[in-house]
Legacy VTK file of the C-alpha trace (Angstrom):
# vtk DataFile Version 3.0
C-alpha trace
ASCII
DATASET POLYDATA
POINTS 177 float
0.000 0.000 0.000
3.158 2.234 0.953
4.360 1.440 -2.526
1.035 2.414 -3.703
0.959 5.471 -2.394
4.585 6.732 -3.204
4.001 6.072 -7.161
0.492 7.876 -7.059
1.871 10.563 -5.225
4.963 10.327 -8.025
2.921 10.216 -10.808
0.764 13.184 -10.331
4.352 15.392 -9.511
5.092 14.115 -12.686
1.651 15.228 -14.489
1.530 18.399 -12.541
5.079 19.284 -13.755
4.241 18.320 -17.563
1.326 20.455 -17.371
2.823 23.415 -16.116
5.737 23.265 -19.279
2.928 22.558 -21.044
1.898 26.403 -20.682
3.813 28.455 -22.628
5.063 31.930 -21.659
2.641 33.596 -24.647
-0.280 31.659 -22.242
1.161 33.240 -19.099
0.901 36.749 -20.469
-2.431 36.735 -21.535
-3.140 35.918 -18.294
-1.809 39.152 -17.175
-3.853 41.188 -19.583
-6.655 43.452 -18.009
-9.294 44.971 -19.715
-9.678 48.817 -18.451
-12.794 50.081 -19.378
-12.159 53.476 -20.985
-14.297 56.560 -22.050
-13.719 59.484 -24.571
-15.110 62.204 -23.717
-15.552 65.424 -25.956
-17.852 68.435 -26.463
-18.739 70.906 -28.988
-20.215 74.044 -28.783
-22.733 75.034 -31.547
-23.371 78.418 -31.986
-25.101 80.399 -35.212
-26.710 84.116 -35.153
-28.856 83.332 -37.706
-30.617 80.269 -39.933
-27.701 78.493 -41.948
-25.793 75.290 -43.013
-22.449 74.774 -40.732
-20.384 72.332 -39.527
-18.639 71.718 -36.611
-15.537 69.394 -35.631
-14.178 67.752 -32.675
-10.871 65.982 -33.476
-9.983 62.702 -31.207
-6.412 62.020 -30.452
-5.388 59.072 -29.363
-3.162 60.960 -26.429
-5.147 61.792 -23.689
-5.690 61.595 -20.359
-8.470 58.263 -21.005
-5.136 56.429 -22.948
-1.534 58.255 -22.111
-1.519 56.117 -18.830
-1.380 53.005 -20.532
0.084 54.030 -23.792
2.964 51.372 -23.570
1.242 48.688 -22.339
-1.892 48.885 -25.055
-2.692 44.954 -26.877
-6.239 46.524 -28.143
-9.114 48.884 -27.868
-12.668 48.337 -28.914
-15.173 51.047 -29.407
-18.584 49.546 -28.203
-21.471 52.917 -27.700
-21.611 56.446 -28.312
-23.777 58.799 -26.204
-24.766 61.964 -26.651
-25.430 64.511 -24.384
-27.262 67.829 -25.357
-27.450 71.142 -23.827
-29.778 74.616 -24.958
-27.785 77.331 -24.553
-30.834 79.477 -25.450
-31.972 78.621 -28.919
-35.347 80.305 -28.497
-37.109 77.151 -30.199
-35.114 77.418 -33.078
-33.759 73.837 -33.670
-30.635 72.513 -35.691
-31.077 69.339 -38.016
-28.355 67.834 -40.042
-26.079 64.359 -39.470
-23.667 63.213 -37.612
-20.103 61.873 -39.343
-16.841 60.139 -38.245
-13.811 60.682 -40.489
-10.718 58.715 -40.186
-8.099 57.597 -42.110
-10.115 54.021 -41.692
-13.195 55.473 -43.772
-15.990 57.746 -43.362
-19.132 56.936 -41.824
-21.900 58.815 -41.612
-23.737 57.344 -38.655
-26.707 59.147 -37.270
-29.457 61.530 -38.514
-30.685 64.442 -36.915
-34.377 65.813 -37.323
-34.079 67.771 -34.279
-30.669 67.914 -32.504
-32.989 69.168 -28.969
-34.361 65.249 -29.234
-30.685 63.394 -28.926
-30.308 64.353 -25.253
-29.040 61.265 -23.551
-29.539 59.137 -26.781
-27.004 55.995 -26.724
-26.205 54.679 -30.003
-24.704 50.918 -30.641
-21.920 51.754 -33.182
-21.928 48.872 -36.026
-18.922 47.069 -36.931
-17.173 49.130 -39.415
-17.432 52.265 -37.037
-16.262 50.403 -34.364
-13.434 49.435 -36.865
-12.148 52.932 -37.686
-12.154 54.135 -34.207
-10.538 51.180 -32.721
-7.944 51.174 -35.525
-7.592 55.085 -35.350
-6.697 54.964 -31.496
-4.552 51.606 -31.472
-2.626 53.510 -34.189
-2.541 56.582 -32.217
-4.256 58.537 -35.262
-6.778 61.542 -34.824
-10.353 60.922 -36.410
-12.936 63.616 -36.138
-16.242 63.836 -35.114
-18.569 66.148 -37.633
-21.823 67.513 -37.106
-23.289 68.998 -40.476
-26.188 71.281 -39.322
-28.691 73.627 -40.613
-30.735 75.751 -38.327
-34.173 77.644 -38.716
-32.383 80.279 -36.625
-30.117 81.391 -34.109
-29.253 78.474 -31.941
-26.781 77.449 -28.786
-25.742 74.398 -28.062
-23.621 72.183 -25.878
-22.985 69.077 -27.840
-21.360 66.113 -25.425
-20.135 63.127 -26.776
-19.062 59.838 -25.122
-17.064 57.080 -26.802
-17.470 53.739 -24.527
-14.690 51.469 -24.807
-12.670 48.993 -23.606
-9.081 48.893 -24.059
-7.031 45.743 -23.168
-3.387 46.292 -21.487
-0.907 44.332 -20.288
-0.315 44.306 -16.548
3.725 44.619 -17.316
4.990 47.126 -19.680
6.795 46.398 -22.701
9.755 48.636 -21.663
LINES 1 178
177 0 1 2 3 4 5 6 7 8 9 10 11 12 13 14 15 16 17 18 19 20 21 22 23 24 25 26 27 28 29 30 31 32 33 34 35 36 37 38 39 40 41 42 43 44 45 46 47 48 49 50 51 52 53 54 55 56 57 58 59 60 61 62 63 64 65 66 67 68 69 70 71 72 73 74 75 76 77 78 79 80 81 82 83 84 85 86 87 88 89 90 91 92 93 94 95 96 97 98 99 100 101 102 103 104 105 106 107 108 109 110 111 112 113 114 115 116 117 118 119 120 121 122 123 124 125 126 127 128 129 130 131 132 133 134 135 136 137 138 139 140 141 142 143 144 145 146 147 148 149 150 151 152 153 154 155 156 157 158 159 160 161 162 163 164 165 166 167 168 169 170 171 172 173 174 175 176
């Protein structure tokens, strides 16, 4: 039984040992990977005096404060939702209607229509796969895209346009320096 016991014991030192060269050091560092859930934030403000077409741009850099922490240690980023966030300034009931449009060196898109910009307040949009493409590619790459909101207004109008970009970005828990 002794006997028994000293080859069981033996044999799973043995197994334990195989399975552990088994893993290879590309398996251990995935293991160290985190996922950091990370939002771009930006804003525009959308001001006319009087009824007209216009545009307005917000460029994204891939340096800032949501990324530079983590800048050397970046394996990917998605780009999951955007969410907008409107203000009224005092637009009198005069109302701005137009589209919204990413542009990146990864394509343009444009991705959401506006009938009256007052009714996007808190609207969260799922951002299909080719969007979420071009950002993810833009940032990983540590390109600027811009955000582009092609308006016309009935009238004077003031805005506060906030945009969110939800994300995830995965890092590696040890740098690469």
């Amino acid at each position: 039984m002794i006997k028994f016991k000293r080859f069981f014991t033996f044999s799973l030192a043995i197994i334990g040992l195989s399975s552990l060269t088994a893993i290879s050091c590309e398996d251990t560092d995935d293991l160290l990977n985190v996922d950091v859930p990370t939002d771009i934030k930006r804003s525009f403000d959308i001001t006319t005096t009087e009824a007209k077409d216009t545009s307005f741009t917000e460029t994204v850099k891939a340096s800032g404060e949501e990324i530079d922490e983590y800048k050397d240690r970046i394996i990917n980023i998605s780009a999951n939702k955007l969410i907008i966030d409107v203000t009224d300034n005092g637009s009198e009931g005069n109302i701005g209607s137009g589209e919204i449009i990413l542009i990146s060196e990864y394509g343009d898109f444009s991705f959401l229509t506006i009938d009256d910009i007052n009714d996007l307040d808190g609207t969260q949009i799922d951002l299909n796969a080719d969007i979420q493409d071009a950002i993810a590619r833009s940032l990983e790459a540590f390109e600027p895209f811009d955000i582009q909101l092609e308006l016309t207004s009935d009238g004077a109008i003031s805005y506060t346009v906030g945009i969110t970009i939800e994300g995830v970005m995965t890092v590696s828990a040890v740098s690469s320096n």
